[in-house]
C-alpha positions as CSV (number, residue, x, y, z in Angstrom):
1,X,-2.0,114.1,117.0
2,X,-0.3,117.2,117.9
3,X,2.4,117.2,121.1
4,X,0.5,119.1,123.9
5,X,4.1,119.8,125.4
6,X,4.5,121.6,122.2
7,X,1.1,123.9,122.3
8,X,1.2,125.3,125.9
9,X,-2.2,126.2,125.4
10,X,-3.8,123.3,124.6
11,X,-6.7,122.8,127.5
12,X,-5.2,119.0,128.3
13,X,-2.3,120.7,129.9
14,X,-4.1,122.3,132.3
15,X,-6.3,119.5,133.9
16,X,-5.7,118.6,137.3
17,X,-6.5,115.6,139.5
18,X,-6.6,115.6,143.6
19,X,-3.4,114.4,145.7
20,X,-4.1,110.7,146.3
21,X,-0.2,109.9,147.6
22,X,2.6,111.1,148.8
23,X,6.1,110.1,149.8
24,X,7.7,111.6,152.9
25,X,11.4,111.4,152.9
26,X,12.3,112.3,156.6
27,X,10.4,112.6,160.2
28,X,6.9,110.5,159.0
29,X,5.7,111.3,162.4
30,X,6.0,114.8,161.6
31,X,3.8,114.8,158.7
32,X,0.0,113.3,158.2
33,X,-2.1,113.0,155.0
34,X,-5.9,112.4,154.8
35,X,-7.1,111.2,151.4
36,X,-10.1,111.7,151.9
37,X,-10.4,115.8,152.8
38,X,-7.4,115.9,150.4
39,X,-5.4,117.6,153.5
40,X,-1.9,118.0,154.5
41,X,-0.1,119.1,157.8
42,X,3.9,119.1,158.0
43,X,5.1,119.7,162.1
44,X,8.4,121.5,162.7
45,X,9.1,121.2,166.9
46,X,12.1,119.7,168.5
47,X,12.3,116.6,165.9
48,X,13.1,118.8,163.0
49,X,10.5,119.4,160.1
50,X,9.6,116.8,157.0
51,X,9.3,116.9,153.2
52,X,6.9,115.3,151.2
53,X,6.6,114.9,147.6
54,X,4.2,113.1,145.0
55,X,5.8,109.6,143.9
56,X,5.3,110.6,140.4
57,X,7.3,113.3,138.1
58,X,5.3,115.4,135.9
59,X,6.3,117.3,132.7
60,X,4.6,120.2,132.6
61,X,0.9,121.0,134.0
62,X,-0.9,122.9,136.5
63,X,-0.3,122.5,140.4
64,X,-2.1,124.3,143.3
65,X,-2.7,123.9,146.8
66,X,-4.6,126.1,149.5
67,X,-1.9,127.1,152.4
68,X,-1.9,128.4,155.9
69,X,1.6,128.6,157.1
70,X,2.7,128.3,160.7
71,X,1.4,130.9,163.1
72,X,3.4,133.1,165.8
73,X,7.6,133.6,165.5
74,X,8.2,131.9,163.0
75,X,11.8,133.3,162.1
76,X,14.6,131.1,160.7
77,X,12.0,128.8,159.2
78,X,11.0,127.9,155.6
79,X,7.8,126.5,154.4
80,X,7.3,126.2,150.7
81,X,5.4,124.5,147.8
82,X,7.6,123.8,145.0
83,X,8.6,121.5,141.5
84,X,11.7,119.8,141.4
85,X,13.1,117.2,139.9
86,X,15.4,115.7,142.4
87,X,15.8,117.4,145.4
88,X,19.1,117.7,146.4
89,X,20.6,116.6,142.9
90,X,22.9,119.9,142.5
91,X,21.7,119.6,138.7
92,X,18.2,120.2,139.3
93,X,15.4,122.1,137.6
94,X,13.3,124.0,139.7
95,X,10.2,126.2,140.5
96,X,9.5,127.4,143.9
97,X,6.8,129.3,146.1
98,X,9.2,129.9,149.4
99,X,7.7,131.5,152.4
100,X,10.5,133.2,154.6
101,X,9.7,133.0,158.3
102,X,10.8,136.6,159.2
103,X,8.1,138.1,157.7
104,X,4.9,136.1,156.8
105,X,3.7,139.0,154.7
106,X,6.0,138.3,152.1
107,X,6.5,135.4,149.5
108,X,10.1,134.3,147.2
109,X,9.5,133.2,143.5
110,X,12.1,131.3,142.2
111,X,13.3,129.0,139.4
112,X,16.2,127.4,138.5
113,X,17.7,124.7,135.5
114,X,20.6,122.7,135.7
115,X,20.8,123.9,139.3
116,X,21.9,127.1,138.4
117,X,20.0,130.4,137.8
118,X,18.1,131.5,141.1
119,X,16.0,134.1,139.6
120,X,14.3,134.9,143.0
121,X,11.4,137.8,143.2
122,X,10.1,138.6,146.5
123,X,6.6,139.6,146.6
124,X,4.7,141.6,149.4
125,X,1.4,140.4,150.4
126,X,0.3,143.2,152.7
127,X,2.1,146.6,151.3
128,X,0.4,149.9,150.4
129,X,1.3,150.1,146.9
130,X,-1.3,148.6,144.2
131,X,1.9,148.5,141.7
132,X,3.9,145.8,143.5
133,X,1.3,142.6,143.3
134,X,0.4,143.5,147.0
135,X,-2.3,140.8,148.0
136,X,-3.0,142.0,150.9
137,X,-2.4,139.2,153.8
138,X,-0.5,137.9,156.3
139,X,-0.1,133.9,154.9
140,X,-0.2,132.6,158.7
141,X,-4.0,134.1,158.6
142,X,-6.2,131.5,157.2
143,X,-6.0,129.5,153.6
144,X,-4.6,131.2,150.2
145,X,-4.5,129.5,147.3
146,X,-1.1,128.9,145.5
147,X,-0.6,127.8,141.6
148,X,2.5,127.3,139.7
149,X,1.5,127.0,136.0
150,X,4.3,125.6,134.2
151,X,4.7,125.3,130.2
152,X,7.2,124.2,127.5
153,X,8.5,128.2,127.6
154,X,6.3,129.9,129.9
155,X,6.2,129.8,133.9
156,X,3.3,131.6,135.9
157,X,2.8,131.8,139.7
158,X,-0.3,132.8,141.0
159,X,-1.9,133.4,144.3
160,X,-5.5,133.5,145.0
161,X,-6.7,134.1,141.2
162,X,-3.8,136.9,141.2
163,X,-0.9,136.2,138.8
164,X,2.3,137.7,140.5
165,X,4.9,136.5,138.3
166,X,5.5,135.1,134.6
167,X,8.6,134.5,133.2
168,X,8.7,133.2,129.7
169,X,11.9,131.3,128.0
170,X,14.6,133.0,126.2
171,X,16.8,132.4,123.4
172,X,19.6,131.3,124.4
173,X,18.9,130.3,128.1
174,X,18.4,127.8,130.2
175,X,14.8,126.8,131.1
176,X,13.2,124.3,133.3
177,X,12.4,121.1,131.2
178,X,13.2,118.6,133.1
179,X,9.8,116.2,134.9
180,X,9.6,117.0,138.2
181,X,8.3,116.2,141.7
182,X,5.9,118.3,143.4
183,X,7.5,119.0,146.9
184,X,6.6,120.4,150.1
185,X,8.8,120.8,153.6
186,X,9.2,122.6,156.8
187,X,12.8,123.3,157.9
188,X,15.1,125.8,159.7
189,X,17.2,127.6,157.1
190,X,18.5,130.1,160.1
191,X,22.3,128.9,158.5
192,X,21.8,130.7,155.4
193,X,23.4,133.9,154.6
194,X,24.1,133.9,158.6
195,X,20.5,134.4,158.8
196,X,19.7,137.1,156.7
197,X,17.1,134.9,154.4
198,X,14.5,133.8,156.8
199,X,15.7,135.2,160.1
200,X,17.2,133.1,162.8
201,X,15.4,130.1,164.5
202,X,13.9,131.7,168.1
203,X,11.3,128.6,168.8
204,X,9.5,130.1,171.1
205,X,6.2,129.1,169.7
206,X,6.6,125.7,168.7
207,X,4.9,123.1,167.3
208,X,4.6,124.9,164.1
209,X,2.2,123.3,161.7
210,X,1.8,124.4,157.8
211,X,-1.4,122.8,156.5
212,X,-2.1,121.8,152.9
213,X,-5.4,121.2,151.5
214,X,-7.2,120.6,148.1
215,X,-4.2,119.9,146.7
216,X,-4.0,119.4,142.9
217,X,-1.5,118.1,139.9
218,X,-1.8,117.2,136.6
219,X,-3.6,113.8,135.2
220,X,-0.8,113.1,133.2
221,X,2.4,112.1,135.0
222,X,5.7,111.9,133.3
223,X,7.8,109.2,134.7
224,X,7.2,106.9,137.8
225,X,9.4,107.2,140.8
């Protein structure tokens, strides 16, 4: 039987399965998960934010969720949906969809192996211009969908049906290929770049809530835990 890991095509690769469990790694109270309507919310207010991931890696597969990010001033703050396979293990692989709370009509791609690389695209949801993926949205009003196709050499973001990015694998370079998590986390990065990359953290319209529903990942996990 041929490798499906090895034919990126092969229709397997691309089955999904609904959220059934999550871990959450910090502030529980800050984020709630209902099986049943397959939803997610994740609170940032004066306790901090939280991060969830699935308890299972995956090599390779489809992942999607819908997403309405926090409403009102939302600067310093950074929601995402994102593969990785250890958070905060500084030789991580990586695939990101990273909303920057400045400006909720844009979204960051991003990818890196070995913890190196951040090959980071910003893409503009609500410009004029029908050459620059423009989507046409602020992400704080109402649900978009969100997919991260990932494949032994080819990576593919979409949003709403809309691919925005692909990057395929090189010769030569470094490419994810590591099983990861699927991640999600609300949390102020104000300290970054002294603010430059999400804004700073103002608060004024606290508690804000991200919500996650019809979440999807792959049938087929790659390790447990």
């Amino acid at each position: 039987m041929a490798d499906p890991a090895l034919h990126p095509e092969t229709p397997s690769l691309h089955k999904t399965q609904p959220l059934k469990q999550i871990d959450i790694d910090y502030t529980p109270d800050a984020c709630t998960h209902c099986t049943d309507s397959n939803t997610i919310t994740v609170t940032f207010d004066h306790r901090g934010g939280a991060r969830w991931h699935t308890p299972t890696r995956f090599l390779f597969g489809t992942f999607n969720a819908l997403i309405q990010c926090p409403c009102g001033n939302t600067s310093g703050l950074n929601f995402n949906l994102y593969l990785s396979s250890l958070e905060g293990d500084k030789s991580q692989d990586e695939i990101d969809f990273e909303f920057l709370g400045k400006d909720m009509t844009i979204v960051q791609t991003n990818y890196y192996t070995e913890g190196a690389g951040n090959k980071k695209e910003i893409h503009n949801l609500c410009g004029i211009s029908p050459l620059q993926n423009n989507l046409g949205f602020n992400c704080s009003k109402g649900f978009h969908e969100y997919v991260i196709k990932w494949r032994k050499d080819v990576i593919e973001w979409f949003i709403d049906g809309r691919m925005v990015r692909r990057v395929e694998r090189k010769e030569g370079e470094g490419f994810p290929n590591k099983p990861m998590y699927l991640y999600s986390s609300v949390w102020d990065a104000s300290y970054i770049d002294k603010g430059r990359w999400t804004g700073k953290y103002v608060g004024c319209d606290a508690p804000y809530v991200c919500v996650y529903k019809d979440i999807h990942v792959p049938v087929k996990s790659a390790v447990e835990g």
